[in-house]
ZADO-1210 file (C-alpha; in nm, 4 decimals, padded with zeros to 6 digits):
<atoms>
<atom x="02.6444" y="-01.2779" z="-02.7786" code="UNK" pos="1"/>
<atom x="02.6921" y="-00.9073" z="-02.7889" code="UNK" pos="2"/>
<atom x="02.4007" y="-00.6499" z="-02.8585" code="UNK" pos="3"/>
<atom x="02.3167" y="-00.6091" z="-03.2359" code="UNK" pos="4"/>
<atom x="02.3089" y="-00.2659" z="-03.3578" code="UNK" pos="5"/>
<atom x="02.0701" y="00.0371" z="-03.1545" code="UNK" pos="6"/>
<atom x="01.7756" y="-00.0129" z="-03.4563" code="UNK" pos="7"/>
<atom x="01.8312" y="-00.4078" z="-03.5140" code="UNK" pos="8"/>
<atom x="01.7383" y="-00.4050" z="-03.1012" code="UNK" pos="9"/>
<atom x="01.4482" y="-00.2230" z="-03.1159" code="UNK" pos="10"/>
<atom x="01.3119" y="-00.4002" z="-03.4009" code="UNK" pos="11"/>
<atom x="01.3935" y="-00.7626" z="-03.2449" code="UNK" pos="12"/>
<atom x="01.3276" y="-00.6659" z="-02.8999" code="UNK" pos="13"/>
<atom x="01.0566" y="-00.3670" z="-02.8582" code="UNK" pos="14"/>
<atom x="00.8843" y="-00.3337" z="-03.1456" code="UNK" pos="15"/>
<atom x="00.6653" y="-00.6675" z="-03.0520" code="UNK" pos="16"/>
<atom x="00.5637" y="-00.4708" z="-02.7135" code="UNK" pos="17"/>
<atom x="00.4339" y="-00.2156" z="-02.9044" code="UNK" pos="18"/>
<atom x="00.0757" y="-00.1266" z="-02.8915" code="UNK" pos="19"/>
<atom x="-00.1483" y="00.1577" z="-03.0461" code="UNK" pos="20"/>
<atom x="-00.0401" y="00.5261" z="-03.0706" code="UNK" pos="21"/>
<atom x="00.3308" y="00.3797" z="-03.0617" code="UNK" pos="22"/>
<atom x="00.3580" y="00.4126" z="-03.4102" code="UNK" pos="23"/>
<atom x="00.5296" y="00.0950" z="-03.4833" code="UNK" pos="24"/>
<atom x="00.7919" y="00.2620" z="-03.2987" code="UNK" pos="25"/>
<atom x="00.8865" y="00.4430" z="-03.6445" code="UNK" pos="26"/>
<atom x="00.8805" y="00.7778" z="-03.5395" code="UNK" pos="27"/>
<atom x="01.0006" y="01.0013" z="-03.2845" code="UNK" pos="28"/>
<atom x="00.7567" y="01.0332" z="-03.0886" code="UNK" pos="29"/>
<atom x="00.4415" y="00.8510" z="-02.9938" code="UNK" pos="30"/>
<atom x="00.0348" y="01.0171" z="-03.0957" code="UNK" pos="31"/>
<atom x="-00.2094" y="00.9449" z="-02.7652" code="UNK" pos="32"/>
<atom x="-00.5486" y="01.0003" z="-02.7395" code="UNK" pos="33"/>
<atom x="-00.7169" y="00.9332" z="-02.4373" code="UNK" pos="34"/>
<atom x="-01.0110" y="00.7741" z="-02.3709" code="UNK" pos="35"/>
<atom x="-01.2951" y="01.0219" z="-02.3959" code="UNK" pos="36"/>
<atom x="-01.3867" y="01.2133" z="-02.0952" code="UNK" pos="37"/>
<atom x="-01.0585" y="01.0924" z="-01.8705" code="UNK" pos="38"/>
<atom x="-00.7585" y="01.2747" z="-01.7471" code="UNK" pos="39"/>
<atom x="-00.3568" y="01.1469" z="-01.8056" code="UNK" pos="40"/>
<atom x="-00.1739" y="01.0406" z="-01.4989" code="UNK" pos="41"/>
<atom x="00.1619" y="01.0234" z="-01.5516" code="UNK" pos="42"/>
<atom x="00.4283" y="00.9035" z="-01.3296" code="UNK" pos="43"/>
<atom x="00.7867" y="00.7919" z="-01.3912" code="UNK" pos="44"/>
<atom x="01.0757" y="00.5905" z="-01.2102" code="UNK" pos="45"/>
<atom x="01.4073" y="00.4588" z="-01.2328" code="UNK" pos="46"/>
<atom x="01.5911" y="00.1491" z="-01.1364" code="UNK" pos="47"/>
<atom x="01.9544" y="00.1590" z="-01.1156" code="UNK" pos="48"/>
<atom x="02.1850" y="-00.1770" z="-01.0835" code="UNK" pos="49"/>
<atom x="02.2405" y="-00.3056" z="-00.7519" code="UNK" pos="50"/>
<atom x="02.0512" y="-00.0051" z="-00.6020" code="UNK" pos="51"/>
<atom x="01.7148" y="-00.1719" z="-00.7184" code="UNK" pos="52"/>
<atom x="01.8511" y="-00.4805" z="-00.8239" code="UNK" pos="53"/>
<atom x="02.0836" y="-00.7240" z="-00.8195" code="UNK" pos="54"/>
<atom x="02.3585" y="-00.8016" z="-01.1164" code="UNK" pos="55"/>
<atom x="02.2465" y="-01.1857" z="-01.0592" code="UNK" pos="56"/>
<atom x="01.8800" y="-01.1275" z="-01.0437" code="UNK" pos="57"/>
<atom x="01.7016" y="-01.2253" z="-01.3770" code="UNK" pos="58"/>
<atom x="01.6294" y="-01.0147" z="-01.6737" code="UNK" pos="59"/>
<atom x="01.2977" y="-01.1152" z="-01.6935" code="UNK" pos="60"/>
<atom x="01.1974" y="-01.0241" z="-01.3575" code="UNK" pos="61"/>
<atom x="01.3881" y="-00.6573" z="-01.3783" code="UNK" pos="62"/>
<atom x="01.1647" y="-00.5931" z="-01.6334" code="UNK" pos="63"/>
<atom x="00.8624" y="-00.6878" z="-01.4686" code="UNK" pos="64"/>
<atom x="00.9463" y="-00.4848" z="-01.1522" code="UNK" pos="65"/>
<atom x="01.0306" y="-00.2190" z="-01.3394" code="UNK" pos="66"/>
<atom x="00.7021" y="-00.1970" z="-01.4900" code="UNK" pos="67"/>
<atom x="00.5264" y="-00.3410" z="-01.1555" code="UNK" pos="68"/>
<atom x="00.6661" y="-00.0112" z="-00.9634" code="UNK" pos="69"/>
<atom x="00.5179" y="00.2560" z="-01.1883" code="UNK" pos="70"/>
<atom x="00.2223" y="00.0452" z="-01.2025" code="UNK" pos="71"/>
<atom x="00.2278" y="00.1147" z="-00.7862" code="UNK" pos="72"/>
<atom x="00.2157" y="00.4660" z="-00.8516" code="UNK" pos="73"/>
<atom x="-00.0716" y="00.4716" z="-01.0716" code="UNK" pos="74"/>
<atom x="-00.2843" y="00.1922" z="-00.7925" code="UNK" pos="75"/>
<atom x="-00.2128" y="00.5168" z="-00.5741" code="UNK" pos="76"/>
<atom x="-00.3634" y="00.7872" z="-00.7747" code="UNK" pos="77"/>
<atom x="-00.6494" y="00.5144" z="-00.8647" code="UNK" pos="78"/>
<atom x="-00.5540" y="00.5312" z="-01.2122" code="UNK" pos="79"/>
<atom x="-00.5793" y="00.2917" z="-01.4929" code="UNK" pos="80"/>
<atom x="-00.2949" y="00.2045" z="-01.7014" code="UNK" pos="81"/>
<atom x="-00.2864" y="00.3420" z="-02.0450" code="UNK" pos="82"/>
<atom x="00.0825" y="00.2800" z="-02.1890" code="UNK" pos="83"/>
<atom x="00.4565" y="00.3725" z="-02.1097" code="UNK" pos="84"/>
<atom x="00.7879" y="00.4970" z="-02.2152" code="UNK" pos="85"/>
<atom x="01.1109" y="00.3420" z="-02.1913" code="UNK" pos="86"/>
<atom x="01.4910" y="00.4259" z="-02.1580" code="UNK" pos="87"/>
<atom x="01.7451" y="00.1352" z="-02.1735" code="UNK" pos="88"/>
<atom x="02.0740" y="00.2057" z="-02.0835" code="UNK" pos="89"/>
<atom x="02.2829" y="-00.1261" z="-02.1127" code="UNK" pos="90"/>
<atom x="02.6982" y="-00.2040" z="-02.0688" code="UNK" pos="91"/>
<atom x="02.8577" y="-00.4119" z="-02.3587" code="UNK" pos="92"/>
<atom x="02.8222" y="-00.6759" z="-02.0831" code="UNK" pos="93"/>
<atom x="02.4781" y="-00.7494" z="-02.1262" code="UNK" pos="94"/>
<atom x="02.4346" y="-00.9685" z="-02.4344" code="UNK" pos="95"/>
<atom x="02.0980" y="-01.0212" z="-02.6476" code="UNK" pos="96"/>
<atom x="01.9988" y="-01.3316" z="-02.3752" code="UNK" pos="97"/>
<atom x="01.9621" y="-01.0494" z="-02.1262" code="UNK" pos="98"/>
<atom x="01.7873" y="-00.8386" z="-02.3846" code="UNK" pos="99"/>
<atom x="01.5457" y="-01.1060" z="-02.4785" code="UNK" pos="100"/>
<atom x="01.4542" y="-01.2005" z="-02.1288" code="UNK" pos="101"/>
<atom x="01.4101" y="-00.8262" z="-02.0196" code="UNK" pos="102"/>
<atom x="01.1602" y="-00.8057" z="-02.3374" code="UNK" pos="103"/>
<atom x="00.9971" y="-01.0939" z="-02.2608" code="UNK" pos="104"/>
<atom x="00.9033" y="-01.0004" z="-01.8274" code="UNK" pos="105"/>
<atom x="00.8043" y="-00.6825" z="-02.0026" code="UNK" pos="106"/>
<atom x="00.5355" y="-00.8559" z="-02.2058" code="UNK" pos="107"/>
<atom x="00.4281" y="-01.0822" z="-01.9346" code="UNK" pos="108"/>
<atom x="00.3249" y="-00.8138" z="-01.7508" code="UNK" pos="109"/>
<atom x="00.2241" y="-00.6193" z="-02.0237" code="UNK" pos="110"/>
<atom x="-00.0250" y="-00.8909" z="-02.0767" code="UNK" pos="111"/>
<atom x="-00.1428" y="-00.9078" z="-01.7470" code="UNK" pos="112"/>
<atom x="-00.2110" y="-00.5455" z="-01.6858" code="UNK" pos="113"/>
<atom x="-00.3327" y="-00.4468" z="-01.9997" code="UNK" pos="114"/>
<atom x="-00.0987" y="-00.1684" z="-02.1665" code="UNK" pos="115"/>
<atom x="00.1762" y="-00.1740" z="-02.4421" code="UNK" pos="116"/>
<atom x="00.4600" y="00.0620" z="-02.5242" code="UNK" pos="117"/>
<atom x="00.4369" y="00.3735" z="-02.6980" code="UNK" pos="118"/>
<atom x="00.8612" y="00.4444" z="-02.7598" code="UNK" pos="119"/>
<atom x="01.1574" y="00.5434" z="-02.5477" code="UNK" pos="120"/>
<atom x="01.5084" y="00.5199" z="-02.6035" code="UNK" pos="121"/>
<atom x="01.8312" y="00.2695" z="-02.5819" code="UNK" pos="122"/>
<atom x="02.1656" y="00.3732" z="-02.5466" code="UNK" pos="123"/>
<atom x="02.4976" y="00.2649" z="-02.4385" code="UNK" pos="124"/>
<atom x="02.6959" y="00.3088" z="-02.0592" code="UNK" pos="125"/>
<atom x="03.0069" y="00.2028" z="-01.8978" code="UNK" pos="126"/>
<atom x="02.7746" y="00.0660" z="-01.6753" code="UNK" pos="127"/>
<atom x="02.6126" y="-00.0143" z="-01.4571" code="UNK" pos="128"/>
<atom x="02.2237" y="-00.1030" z="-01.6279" code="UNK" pos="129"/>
<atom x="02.0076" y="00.1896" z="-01.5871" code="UNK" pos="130"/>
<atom x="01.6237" y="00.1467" z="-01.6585" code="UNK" pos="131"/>
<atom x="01.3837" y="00.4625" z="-01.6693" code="UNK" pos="132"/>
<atom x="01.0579" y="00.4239" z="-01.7591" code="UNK" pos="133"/>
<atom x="00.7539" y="00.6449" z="-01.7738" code="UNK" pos="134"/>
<atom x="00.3969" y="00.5380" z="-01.7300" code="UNK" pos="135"/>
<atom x="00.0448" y="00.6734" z="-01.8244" code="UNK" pos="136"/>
<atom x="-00.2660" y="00.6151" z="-01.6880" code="UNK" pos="137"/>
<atom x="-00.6243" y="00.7989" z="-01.6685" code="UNK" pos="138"/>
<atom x="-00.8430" y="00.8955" z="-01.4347" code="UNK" pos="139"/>
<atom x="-01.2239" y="01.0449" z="-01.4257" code="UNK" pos="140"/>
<atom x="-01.2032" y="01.4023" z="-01.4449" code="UNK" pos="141"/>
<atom x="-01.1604" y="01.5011" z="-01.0785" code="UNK" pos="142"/>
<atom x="-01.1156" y="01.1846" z="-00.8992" code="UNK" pos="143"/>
<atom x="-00.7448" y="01.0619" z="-00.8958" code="UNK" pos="144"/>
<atom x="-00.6459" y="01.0001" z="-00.5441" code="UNK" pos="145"/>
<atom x="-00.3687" y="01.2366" z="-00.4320" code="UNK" pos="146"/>
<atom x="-00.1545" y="01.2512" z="-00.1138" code="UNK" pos="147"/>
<atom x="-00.3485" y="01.5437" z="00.0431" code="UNK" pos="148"/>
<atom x="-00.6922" y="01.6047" z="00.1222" code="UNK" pos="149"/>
<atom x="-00.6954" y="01.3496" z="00.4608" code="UNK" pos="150"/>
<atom x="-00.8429" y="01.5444" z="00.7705" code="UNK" pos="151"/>
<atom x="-00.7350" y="01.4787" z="01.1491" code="UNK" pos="152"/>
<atom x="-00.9721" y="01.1708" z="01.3311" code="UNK" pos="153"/>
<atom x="-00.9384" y="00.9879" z="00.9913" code="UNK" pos="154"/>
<atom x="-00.8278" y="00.6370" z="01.0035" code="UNK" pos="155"/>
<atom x="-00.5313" y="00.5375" z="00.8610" code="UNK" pos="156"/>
<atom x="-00.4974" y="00.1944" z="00.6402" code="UNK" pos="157"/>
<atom x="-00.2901" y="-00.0047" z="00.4600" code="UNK" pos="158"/>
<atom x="-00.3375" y="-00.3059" z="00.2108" code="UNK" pos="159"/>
<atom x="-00.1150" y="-00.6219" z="00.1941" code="UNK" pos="160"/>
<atom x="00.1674" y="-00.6495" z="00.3978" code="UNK" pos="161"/>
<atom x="00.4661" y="-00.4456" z="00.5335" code="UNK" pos="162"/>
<atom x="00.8528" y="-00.5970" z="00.5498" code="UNK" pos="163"/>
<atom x="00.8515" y="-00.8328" z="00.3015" code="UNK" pos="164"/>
<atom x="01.0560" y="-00.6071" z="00.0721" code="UNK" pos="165"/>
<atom x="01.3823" y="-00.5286" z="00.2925" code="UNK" pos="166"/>
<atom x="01.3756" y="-00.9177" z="00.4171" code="UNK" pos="167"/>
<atom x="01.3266" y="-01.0437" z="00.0489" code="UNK" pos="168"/>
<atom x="01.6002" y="-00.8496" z="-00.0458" code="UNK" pos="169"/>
<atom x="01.8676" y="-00.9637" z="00.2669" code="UNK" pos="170"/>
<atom x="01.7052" y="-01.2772" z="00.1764" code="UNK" pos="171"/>
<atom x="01.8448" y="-01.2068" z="-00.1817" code="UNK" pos="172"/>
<atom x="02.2036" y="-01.1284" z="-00.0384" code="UNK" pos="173"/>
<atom x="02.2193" y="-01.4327" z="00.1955" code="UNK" pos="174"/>
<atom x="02.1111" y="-01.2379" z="00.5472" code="UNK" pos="175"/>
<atom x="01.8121" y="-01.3632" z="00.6003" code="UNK" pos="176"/>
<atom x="01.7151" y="-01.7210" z="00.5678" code="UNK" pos="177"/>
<atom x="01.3585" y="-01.7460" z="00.3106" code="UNK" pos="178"/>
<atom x="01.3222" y="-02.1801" z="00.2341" code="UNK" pos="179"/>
<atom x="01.0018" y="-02.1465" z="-00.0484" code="UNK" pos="180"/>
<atom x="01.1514" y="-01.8197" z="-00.1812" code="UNK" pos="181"/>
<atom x="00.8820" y="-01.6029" z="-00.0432" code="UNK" pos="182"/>
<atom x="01.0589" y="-01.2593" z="00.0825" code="UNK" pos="183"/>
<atom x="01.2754" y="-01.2735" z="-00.2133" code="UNK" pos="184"/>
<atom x="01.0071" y="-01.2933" z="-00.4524" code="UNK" pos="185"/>
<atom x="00.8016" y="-01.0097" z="-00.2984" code="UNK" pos="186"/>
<atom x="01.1300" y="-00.7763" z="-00.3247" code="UNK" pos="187"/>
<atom x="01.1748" y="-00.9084" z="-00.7000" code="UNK" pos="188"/>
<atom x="00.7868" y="-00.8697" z="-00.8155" code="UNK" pos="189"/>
<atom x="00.5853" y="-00.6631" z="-00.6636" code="UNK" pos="190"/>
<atom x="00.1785" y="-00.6156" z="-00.6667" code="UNK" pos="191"/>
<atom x="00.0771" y="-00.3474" z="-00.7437" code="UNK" pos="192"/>
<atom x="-00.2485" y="-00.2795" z="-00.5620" code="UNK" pos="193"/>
<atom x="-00.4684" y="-00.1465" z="-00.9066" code="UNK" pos="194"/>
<atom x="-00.7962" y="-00.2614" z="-00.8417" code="UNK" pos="195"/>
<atom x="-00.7828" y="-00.1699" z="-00.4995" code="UNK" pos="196"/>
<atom x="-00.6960" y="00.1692" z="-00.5817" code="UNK" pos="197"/>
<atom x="-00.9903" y="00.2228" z="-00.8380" code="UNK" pos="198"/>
<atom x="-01.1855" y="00.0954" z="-00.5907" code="UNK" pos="199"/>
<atom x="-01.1067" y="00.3348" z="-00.3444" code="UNK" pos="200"/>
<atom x="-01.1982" y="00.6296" z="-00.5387" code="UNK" pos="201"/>
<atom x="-01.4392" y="00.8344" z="-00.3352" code="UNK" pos="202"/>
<atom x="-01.3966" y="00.6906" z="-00.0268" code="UNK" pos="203"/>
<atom x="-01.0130" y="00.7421" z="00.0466" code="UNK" pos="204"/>
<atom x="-00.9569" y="01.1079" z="00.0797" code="UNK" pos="205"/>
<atom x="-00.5365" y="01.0480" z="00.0361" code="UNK" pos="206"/>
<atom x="-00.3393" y="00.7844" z="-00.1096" code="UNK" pos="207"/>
<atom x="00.0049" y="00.6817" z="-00.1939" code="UNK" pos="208"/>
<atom x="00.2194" y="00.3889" z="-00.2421" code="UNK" pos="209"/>
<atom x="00.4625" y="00.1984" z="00.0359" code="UNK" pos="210"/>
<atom x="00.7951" y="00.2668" z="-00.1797" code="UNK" pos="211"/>
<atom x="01.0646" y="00.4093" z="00.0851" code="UNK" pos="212"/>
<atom x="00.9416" y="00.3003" z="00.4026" code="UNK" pos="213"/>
<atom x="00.6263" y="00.2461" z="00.6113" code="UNK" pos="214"/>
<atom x="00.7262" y="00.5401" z="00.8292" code="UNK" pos="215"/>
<atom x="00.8678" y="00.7557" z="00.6261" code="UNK" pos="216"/>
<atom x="00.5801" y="00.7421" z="00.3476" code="UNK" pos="217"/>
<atom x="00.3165" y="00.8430" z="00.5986" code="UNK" pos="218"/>
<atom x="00.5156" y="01.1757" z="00.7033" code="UNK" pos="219"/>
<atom x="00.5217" y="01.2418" z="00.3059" code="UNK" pos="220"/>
<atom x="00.0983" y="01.1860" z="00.3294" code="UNK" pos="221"/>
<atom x="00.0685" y="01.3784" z="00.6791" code="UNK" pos="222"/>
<atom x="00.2731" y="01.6699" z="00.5178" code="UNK" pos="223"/>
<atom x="00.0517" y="01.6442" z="00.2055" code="UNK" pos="224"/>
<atom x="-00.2393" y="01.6897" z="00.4094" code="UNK" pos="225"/>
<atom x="-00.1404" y="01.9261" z="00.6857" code="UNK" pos="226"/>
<atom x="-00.1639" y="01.6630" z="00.9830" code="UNK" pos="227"/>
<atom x="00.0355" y="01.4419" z="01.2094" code="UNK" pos="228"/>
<atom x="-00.0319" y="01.0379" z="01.2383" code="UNK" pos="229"/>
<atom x="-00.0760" y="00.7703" z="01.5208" code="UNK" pos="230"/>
<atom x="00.1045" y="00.4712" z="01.3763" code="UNK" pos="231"/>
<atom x="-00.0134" y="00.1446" z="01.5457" code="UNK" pos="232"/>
<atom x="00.3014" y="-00.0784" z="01.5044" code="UNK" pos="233"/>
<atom x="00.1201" y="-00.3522" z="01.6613" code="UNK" pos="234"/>
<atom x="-00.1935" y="-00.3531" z="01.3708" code="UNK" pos="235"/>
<atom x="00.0820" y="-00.3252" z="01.0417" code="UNK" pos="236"/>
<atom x="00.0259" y="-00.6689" z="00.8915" code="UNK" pos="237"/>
<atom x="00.3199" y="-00.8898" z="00.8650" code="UNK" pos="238"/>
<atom x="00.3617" y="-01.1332" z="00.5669" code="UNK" pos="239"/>
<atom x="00.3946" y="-01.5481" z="00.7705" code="UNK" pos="240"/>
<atom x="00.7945" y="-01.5323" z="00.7001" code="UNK" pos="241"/>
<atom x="00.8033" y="-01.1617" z="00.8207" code="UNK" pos="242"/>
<atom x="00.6192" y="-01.2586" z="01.1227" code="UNK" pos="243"/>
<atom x="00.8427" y="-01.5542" z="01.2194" code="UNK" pos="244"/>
<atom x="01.1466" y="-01.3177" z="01.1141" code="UNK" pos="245"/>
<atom x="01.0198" y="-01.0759" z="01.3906" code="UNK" pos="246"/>
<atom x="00.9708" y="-01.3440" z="01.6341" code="UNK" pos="247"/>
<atom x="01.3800" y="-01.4556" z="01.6247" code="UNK" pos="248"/>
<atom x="01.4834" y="-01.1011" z="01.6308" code="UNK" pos="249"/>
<atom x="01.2764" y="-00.9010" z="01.8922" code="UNK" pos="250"/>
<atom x="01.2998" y="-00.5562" z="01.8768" code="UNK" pos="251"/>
<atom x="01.3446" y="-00.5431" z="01.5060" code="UNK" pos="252"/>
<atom x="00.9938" y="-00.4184" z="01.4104" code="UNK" pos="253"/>
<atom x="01.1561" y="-00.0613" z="01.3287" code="UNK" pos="254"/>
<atom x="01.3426" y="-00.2816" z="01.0099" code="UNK" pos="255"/>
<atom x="01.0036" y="-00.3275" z="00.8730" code="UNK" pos="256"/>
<atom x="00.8154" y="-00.0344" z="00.9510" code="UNK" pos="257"/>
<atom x="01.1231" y="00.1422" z="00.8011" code="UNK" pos="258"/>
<atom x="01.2523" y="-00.0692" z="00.5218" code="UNK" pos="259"/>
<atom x="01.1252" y="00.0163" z="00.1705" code="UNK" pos="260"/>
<atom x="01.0055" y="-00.1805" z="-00.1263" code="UNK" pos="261"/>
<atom x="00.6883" y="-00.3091" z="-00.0095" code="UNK" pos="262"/>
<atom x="00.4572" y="-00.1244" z="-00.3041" code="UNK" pos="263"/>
<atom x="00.1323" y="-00.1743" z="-00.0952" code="UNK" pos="264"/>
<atom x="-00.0952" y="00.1729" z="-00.0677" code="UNK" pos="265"/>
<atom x="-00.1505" y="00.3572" z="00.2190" code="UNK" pos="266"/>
<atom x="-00.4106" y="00.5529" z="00.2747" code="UNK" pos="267"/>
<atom x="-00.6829" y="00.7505" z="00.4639" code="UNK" pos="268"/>
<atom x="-01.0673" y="00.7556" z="00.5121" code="UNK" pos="269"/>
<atom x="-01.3171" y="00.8310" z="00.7781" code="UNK" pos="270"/>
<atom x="-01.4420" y="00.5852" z="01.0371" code="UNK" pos="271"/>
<atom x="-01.7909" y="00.6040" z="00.8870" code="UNK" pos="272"/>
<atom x="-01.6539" y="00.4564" z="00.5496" code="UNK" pos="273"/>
<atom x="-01.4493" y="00.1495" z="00.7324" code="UNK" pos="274"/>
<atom x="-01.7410" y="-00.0920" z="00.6163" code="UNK" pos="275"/>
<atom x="-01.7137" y="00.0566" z="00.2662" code="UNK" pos="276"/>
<atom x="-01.3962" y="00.0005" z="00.2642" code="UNK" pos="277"/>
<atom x="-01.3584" y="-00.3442" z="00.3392" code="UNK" pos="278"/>
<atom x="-01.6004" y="-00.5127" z="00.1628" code="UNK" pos="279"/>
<atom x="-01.4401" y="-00.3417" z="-00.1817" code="UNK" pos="280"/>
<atom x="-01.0861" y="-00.4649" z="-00.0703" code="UNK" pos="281"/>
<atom x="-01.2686" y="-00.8290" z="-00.0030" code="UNK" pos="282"/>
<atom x="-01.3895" y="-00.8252" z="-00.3656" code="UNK" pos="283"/>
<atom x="-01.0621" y="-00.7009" z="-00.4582" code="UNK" pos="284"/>
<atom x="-00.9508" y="-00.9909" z="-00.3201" code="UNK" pos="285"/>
<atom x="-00.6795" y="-00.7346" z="-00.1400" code="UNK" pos="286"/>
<atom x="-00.6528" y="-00.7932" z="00.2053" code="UNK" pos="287"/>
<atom x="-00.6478" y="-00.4532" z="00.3937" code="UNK" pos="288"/>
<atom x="-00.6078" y="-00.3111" z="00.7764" code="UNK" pos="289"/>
<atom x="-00.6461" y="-00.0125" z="00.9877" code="UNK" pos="290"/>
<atom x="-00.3278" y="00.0701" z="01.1649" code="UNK" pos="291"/>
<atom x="-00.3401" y="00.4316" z="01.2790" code="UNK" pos="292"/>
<atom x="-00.5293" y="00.7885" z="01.2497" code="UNK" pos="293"/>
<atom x="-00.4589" y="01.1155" z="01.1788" code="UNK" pos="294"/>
<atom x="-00.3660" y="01.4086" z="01.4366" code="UNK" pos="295"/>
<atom x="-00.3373" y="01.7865" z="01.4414" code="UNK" pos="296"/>
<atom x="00.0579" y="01.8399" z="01.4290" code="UNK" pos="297"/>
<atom x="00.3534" y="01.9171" z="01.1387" code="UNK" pos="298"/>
<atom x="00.3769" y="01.5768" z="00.9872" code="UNK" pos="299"/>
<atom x="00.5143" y="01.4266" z="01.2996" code="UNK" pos="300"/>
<atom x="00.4591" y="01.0482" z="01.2640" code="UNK" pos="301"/>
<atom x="00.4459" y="00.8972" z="01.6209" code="UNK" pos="302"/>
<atom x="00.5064" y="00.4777" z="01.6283" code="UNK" pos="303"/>
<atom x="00.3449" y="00.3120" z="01.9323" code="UNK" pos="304"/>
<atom x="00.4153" y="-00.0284" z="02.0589" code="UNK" pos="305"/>
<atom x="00.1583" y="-00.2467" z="02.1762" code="UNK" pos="306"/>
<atom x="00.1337" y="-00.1084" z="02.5443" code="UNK" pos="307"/>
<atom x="00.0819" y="00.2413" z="02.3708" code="UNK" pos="308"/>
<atom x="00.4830" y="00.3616" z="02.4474" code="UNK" pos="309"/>
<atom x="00.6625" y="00.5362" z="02.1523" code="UNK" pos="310"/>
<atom x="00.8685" y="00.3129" z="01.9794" code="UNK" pos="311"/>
<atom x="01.2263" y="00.4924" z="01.9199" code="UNK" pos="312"/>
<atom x="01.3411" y="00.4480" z="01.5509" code="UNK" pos="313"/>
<atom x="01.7001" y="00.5025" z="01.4001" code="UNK" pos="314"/>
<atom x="01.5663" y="00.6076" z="01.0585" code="UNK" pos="315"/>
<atom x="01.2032" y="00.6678" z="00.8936" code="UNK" pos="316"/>
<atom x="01.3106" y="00.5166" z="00.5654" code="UNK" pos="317"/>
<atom x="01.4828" y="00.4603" z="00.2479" code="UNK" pos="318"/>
<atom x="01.6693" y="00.8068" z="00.0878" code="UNK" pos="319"/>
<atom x="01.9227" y="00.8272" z="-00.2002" code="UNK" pos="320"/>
<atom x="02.1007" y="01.1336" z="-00.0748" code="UNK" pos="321"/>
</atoms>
């Protein structure tokens, strides 16, 4: 069935995600207050049509990981969600059963993290599906977790596991063989890491999500903060189907350290705060590890192998251009 008309759509479709200061989605813009005595983060992404996704993959889940990957962002500034905008851009191809599934991953989630919509927009394209969609959060005056502000001798950690997104999504195109589903459903729906990153207000000194690469998102934090890195490659956890992955193609650790779409947070802290640390991941019930420190230097990440050599890489990450 084709798309009904732009204002039938939002009425069938959005207007049930809609939560206070959205208006009903009546007007043309959206009235926020924030909670007394916080700040607005505000962060925004887009997911593009067999650059983020797949045509095949469900509606239902592209909604959710659309959502999911702002939600990273905000985890990473330690943040907690508030509400979000929301651009649809849709080809005559996608009919109202694509529509309604979309809608309905986006109140899933919406139900599980605790925010609603405040407006957006939906047009028409030749194709293919574009998705855009901007996120609020807030933060205590002061405190939101930012990408500089590590110091050299810190240690270097990261929560979760590292790989599962470029695997899940080979897995997804038939490259990589994944039985109960598991790679492909971390590349489809990803965690983000909230409670762990409220948590780690005042005791990381940077933060930022895993969204382009291992590697390359730790020269992004070193730059940040004026510092090289020591990257353990040996200490990175690996997801049980990454591991065995590894273990039929040796040599291949670069893929994972490199790869992309793992939405875990990295992040930095002194050695006096490792205790800290892990016992508010544990009642996070967010597994974390330690897998490098920090370095006088220009950014320069250096990868070392178990015996301590420098692992060569052919890329640090994921880059549109």
């Amino acid at each position: 069935m084709t798309l009904p008309p732009e204002f039938d759509l939002i009425d069938r479709y959005f207007r049930p995600l809609a939560g206070p200061g959205a208006l009903d989605l009546a007007d043309d813009a959206a009235l926020l207050r924030p909670p007394p005595g916080r700040e607005l983060v505000l962060a925004a992404d887009a997911m593009v049509e067999n650059v983020h996704f797949l045509p095949d993959d469900p509606a239902e889940t592209i909604g959710r990981k659309l959502l999911r990957t702002n939600l990273s962002d905000l985890a990473a500034m330690g943040a907690v969600p508030l509400g979000y905008l929301l651009t649809v851009a849709l080809p005559p191809g996608r009919g109202v059963d694509w529509l309604a599934g979309f809608a309905a991953g986006l109140a899933e989630d919406q139900r599980r993290f605790a925010l609603s919509i405040l407006g957006g927009d939906t047009v028409s394209t030749a194709g293919p599906v574009s998705l855009s969609l901007t996120i609020l959060g807030h933060v205590a005056p002061g405190t939101a977790l930012r990408r500089g502000g590590a110091g050299i001798g810190q240690d270097l950690w990261v929560s979760g596991s590292i790989g599962d997104g470029v695997l899940g999504l080979r897995a997804r195109r038939g490259e990589v063989a994944d039985p109960q589903g598991r790679l492909a459903g971390r590349y489809q729906l990803p965690q983000p890491r909230l409670g762990l990153g409220q948590a780690l207000v005042g005791l990381a000194t940077a933060a930022m999500d895993v969204s382009d690469g291992l590697v390359q998102d730790l020269g992004h934090l070193c730059r940040a903060s004026r510092c090289g890195a020591v990257l353990d490659a040996a200490a990175v956890p690996l997801s049980v189907p990454a591991a065995a992955w590894l273990r039929e193609h040796p040599g291949r650790l670069g893929d994972l350290l490199t790869g992309g779409d793992d939405y875990e947070l990295l992040f930095a802290a002194p050695p006096e705060r490792a205790a800290e640390i892990a016992g508010r991941a544990e009642a996070c019930a967010t597994p974390v590890a330690r897998i490098g420190h920090l370095v006088p230097g220009d950014s320069t990440v250096t990868v070392r192998d178990r015996s301590g050599r420098v692992m060569p890489l052919g890329r640090s990450g994921w880059s549109h251009f």
